[in-house]
C-alpha positions in Angstrom: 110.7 80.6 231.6 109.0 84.1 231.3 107.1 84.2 228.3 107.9 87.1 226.5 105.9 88.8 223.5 108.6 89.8 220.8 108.5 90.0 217.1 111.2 88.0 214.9 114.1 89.8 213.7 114.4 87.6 210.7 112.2 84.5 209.0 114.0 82.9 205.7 111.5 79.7 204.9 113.7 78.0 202.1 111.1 75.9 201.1 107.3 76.9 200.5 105.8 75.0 203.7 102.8 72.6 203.2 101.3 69.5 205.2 103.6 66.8 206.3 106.5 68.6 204.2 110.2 68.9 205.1 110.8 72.7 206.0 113.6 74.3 207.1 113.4 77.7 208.8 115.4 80.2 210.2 114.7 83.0 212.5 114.4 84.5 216.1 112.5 82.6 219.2 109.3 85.0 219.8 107.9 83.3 222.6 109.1 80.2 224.8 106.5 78.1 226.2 109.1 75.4 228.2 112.3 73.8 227.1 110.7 71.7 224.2 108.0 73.9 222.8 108.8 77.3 221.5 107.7 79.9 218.9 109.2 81.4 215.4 106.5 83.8 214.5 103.3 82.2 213.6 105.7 78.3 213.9 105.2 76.6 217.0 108.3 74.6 217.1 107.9 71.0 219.5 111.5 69.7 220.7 112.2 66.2 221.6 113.9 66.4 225.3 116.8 64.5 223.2 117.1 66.6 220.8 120.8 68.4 221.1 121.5 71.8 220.3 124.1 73.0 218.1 125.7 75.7 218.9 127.4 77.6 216.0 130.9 79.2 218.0 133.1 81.8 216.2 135.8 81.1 218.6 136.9 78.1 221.3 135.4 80.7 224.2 132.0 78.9 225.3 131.5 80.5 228.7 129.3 83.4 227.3 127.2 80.9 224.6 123.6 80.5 226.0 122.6 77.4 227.2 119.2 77.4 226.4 117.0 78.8 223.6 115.5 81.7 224.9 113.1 85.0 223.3 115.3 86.7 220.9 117.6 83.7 220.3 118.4 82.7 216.5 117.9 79.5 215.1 117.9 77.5 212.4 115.3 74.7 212.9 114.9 71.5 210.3 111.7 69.6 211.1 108.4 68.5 209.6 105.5 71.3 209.0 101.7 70.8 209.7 100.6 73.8 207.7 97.0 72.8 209.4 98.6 73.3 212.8 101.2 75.5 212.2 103.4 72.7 214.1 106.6 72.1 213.6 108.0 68.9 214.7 112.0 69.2 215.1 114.4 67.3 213.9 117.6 69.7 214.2 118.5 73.1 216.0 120.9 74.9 214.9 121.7 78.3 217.8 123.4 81.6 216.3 124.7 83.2 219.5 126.3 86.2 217.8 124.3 88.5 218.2 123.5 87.6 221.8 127.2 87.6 222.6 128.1 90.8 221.1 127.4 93.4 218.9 130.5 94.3 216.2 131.2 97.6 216.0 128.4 100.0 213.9 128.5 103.5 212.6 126.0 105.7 212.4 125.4 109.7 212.5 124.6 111.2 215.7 121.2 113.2 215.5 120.8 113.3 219.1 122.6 114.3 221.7 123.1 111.5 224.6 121.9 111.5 227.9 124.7 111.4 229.6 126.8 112.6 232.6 130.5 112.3 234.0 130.3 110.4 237.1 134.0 110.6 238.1 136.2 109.3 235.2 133.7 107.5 233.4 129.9 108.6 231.5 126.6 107.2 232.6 123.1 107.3 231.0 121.6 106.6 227.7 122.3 107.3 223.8 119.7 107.2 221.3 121.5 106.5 218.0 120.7 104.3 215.0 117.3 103.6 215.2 118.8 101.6 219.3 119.0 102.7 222.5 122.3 102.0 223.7 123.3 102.1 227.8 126.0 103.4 229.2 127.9 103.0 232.4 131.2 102.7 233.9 132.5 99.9 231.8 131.7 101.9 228.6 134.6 103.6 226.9 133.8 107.0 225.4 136.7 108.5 223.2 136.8 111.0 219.8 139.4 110.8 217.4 140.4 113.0 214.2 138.8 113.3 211.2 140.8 113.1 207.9 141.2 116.9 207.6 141.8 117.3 211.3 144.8 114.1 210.5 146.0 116.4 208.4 145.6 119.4 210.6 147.7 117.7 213.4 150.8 116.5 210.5 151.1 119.9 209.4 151.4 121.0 213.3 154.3 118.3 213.5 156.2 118.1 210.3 159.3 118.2 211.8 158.4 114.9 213.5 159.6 111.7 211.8 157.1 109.8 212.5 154.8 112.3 210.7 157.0 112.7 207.9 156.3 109.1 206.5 152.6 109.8 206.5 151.0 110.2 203.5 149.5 113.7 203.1 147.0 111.9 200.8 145.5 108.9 202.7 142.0 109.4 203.0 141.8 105.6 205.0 140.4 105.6 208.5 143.8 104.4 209.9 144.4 103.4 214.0 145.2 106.9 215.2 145.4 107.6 219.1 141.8 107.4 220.7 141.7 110.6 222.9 138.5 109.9 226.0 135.7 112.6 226.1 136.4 114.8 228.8 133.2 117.0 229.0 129.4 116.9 227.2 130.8 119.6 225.0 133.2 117.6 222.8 130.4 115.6 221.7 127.9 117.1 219.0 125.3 116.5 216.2 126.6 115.6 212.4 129.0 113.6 214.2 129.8 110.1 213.3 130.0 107.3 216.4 131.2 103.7 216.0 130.0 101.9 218.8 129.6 98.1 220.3 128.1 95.6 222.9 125.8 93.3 224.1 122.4 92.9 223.6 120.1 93.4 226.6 117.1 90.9 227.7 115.3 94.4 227.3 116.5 95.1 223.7 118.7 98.0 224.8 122.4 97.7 223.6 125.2 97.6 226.5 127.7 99.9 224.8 131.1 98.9 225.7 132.6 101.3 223.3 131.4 104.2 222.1 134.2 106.3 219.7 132.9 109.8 217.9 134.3 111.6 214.7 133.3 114.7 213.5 131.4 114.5 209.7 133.4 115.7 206.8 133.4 116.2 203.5 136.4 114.3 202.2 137.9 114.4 198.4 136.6 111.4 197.2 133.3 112.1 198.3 133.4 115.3 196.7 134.2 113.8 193.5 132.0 111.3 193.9 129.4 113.7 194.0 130.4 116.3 192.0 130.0 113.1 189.0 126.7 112.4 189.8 125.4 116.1 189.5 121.8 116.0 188.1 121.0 117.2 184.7 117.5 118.0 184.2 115.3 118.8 181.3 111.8 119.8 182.4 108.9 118.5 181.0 106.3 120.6 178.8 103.0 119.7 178.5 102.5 116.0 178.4 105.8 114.7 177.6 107.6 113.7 180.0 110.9 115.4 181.4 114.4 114.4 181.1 116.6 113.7 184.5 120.3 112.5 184.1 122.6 111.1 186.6 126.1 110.0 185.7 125.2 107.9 183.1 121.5 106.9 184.3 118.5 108.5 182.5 114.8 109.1 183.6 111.4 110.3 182.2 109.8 112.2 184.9 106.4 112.5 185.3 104.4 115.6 183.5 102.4 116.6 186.3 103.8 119.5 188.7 100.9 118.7 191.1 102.8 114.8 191.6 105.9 115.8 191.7 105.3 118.6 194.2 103.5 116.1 196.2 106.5 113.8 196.6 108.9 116.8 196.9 106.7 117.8 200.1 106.6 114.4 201.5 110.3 113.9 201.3 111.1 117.0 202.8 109.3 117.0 205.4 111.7 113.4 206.5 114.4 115.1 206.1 116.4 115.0 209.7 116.8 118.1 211.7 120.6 117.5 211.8 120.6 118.1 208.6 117.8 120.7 207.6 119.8 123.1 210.5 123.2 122.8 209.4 124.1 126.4 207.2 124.3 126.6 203.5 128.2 126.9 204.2 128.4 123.6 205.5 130.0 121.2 202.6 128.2 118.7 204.7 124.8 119.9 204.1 123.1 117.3 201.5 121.0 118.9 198.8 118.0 116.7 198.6 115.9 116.7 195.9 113.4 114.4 194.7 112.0 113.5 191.7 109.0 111.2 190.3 109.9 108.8 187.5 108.0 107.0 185.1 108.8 103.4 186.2 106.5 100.4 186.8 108.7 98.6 188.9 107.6 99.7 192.7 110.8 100.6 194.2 112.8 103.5 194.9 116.8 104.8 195.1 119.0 107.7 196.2 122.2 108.8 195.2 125.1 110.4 197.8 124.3 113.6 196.7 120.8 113.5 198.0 118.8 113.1 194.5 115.8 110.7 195.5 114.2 108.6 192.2 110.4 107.9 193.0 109.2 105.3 191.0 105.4 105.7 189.8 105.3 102.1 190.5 105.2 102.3 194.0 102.0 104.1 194.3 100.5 100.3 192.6 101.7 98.8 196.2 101.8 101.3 198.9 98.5 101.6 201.3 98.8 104.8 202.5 101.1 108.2 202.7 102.8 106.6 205.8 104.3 103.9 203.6 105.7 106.3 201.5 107.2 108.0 203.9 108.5 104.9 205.1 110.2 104.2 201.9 111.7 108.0 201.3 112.8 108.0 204.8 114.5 104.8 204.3 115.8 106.0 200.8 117.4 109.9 202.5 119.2 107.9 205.0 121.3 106.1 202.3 122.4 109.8 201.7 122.7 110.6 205.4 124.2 107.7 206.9 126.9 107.7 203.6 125.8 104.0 202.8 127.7 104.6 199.4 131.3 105.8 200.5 131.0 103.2 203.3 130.2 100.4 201.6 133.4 101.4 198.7 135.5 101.4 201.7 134.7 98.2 203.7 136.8 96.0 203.5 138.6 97.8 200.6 142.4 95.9 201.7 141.1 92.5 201.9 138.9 92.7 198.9 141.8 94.0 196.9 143.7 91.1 198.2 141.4 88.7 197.3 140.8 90.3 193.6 144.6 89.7 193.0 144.1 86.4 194.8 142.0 86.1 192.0 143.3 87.0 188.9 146.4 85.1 189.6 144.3 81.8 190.2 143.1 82.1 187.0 146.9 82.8 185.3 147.5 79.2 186.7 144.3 77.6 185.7 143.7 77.0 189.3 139.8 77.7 188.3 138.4 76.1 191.5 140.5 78.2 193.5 139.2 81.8 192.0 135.8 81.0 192.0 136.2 80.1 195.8 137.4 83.4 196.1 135.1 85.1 194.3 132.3 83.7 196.6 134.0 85.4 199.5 134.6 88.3 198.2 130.9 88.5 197.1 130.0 87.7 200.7 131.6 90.3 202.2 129.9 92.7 199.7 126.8 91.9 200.1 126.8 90.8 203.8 127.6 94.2 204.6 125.2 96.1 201.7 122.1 94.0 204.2 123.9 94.9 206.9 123.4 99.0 205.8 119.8 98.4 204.8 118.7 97.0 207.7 120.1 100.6 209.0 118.5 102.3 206.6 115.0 100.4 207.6 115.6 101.4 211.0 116.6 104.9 210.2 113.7 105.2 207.6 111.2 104.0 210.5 113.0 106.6 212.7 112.5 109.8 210.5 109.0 109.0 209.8 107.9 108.6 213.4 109.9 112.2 213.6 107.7 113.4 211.0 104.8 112.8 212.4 104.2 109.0 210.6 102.9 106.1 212.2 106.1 103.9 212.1 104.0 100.6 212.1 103.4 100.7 208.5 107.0 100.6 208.2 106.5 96.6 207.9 103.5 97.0 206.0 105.1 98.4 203.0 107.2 94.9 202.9 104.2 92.8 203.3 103.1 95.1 200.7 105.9 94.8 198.2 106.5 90.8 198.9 102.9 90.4 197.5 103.8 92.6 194.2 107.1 91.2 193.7 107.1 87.7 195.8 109.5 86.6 198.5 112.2 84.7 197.4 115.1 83.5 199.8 118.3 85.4 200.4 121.3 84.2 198.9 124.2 84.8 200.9 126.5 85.5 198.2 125.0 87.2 195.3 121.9 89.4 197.2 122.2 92.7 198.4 119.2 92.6 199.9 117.4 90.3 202.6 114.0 88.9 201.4 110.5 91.4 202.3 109.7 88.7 204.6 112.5 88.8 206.9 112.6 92.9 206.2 108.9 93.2 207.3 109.5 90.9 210.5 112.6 92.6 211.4 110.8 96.1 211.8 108.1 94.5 213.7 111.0 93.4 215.9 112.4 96.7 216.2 108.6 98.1 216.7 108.2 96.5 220.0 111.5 96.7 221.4 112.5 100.1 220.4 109.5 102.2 220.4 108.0 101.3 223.7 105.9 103.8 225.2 105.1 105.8 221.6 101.7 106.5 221.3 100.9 105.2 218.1 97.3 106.5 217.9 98.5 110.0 217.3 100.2 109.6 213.9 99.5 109.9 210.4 98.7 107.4 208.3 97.2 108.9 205.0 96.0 111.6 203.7 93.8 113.2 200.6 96.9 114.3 198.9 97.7 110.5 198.6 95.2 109.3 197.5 94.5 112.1 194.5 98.4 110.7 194.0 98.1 107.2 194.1 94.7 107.4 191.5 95.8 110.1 188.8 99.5 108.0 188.5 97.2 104.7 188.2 95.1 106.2 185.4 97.9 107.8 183.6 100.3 104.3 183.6 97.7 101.9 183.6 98.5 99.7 186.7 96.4 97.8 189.1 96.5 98.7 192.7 98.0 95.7 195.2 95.7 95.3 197.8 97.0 93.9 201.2 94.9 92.1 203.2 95.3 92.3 207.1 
């Protein structure tokens, strides 16, 4: 087979490999050497000829599983590590085929227009959406359906309809209406929304077999919801620092109108054009702002509404401006991409099911039961929540490289924060987040099959301003800078 270079999507090592030790790892094939002797990142995995593969199937359909391991191909291996010889001797395979089967069905805002073209009844070309590229041809369904207000539009236009006389007026859910198929280029714009699905390509490229568009709105609950979260801001004077409230959340911000300027400019200058463009008018239009925080823990978070926390403990870990940008860009498409209202709607039947599932477990003392169904319900939380950051790193990555950034120290900032903050497994259940680790390697994934032909020497990686940043914050709060070696 074709060796292929490719970085791995994910690595999760749940125990600390050493000599001779018992290791179990999980993540995607990089390179394939022959049948028995294959690559997970910097593992070179050696399989017995009698080793059998098993093959995890969501359904009794087989005829589309793989039947071999392959570059790109996801695995769970058990086996004994030589940390000398980075060799690792199998002892089981375990294949996810998932994602190599099909894709499920993603959303994300359309900031560019596609490449496309009517070729008789059906579109032909390419879409770049999402951080992918996705292909499409004549098996690819393209279709738009109505918004919530345009729902609501369309009831009031047939009221004297029965069937639209049992609707409720007030339903905000995203219900089964009627898909209508895209007739021209035209019905298709930016600050759309597109939920699309496929197959994954040998070439990394998705196979959109479905591709349906709604236009972006401002709904009532996410107008409350922002609307709550309005900031409330006392500046600072002098040396004390300033006041910034959220909800119920409080920060200090940082005295210095130099710093905070500095982070204003870098986060505004990631801000997508689909968004900078649209008219004050537009209820759509997010008002970012961002603000530097005294903090020591290195990390950083947005609200719906556009308000960006910087944490002054970031500039302990990050290398270089680039970084930053990587982790505003990463933190403005949480606002963009509506990671909050999504995730409060996911599921939001099923987990209510389970919840009363729940509660009246417990009213029978059947204790073993609600804690079962607490795990699932947790597992569909926070499957998804990883599911919307790994959007978010690829969206980060995206608006950087649109900035100007060089998008390979998206990864970097990872490496950067596992050394700060370790790297401890994912836990299905209870994390939100997937380990640095398998963060860092996934963008190095998405690197090399996304970003081919981008000429990487151009872009910026640091600058003065950064560095005048990164020293004044680290004499003022008294933290030591993370150095990450290469």
């Amino acid at each position: 087979m074709r060796s292929i270079q490719l970085s791995i999507l994910a690595l999760l090592v749940i125990a600390f490999p050493s000599a001779g030790k018992n290791v179990r790892v999980r993540g995607y094939v990089t390179e394939v050497q022959s049948p028995t002797s294959f690559e997970i990142d910097d593992y070179r995995v050696m399989r017995d000829e009698s080793l059998v593969l098993d093959f995890e199937k969501e359904d009794e359909n087989t005829e589309d599983l793989p039947k071999d391991i392959r570059v790109g191909t996801e695995l769970e291996v058990k086996g004994e590590y030589d940390q000398n010889t980075h060799e690792l001797k199998a002892q089981s395979i375990k294949v996810f085929a998932t994602d190599l089967r099909k894709l499920r069905p993603r959303t994300a805002l359309v900031e560019q227009m596609p490449d496309m073209k009517k070729v008789g009844t059906r579109w032909e070309g390419t879409f770049r959406v999402d951080g992918q590229t996705l292909v499409v041809d004549e098996a690819t369904e393209v279709s738009i359906v109505p918004n919530n207000s345009q729902k609501k539009a369309i009831k009031r236009q047939e009221k004297g309809r029965k069937a639209a006389a049992k609707k409720d007026e007030d339903d905000e859910s995203e219900g089964d209406p009627d898909l209508q198929a895209i007739t021209k280029l035209d019905d298709i714009h930016r600050n759309m929304f597109v939920s699309y699905s496929g197959r994954r390509m040998e070439t990394g490229q998705i196979h959109a077999t479905k591709l349906v568009f709604k236009d972006n709105e401002m709904t009532k609950g996410e107008a409350r919801l922002w609307k709550s979260l309005k900031p409330k801001e006392k500046s600072f004077r002098g040396t004390s620092p300033g006041e910034l409230r959220i909800g119920a959340q409080k920060y200090k911000t940082v005295p210095d109108a130099a710093l905070q300027k500095y982070v204003e400019d870098v986060g505004a200058s990631l801000i997508p054009p689909v968004q900078r463009d649209l008219p004050s008018s537009d209820d759509t239009k997010i008002p970012f702002s961002f603000h530097l925080v005294e903090n020591k823990v290195p990390n950083a978070s947005a609200y719906p509404n556009g308000v960006v926390i910087v944490h002054t403990g970031l500039f302990s870990v990050l290398e270089n401006e680039a970084q930053l940008a990587f982790v505003l860009g990463h933190e403005i498409s949480h606002a963009t991409q509506q990671h909050t209202l999504r995730q409060l709607e996911f599921h939001k039947k099923k987990r209510m099911a389970l919840q009363i599932g729940m509660a009246v477990a417990a009213a029978r003392g059947a204790y073993n039961v609600r804690d079962v169904l607490a795990l699932t319900s947790a597992a569909i939380t926070n499957g998804y929540q990883r599911y919307l950051e790994n959007q978010a790193d690829r969206e980060g990555m995206e608006y950087m490289l649109n900035a100007g950034y060089d998008p390979r120290e998206a990864p970097r900032a990872w490496k950067a924060m596992s050394l700060k903050l370790g790297d401890s497994p994912t836990n299905f259940f209870w994390s939100t987040h997937d380990n640095n680790t398998t963060r860092r390697s996934y963008l190095m994934a998405e690197l090399r099959t996304n970003y081919q032909g981008v000429d990487f020497s151009s872009k910026k990686k640091d600058s003065t301003q950064f560095e005048t940043a990164r020293n004044t914050m680290l004499q003022q709060f008294g933290q030591k800078r993370i150095k990450v070696k290469h």
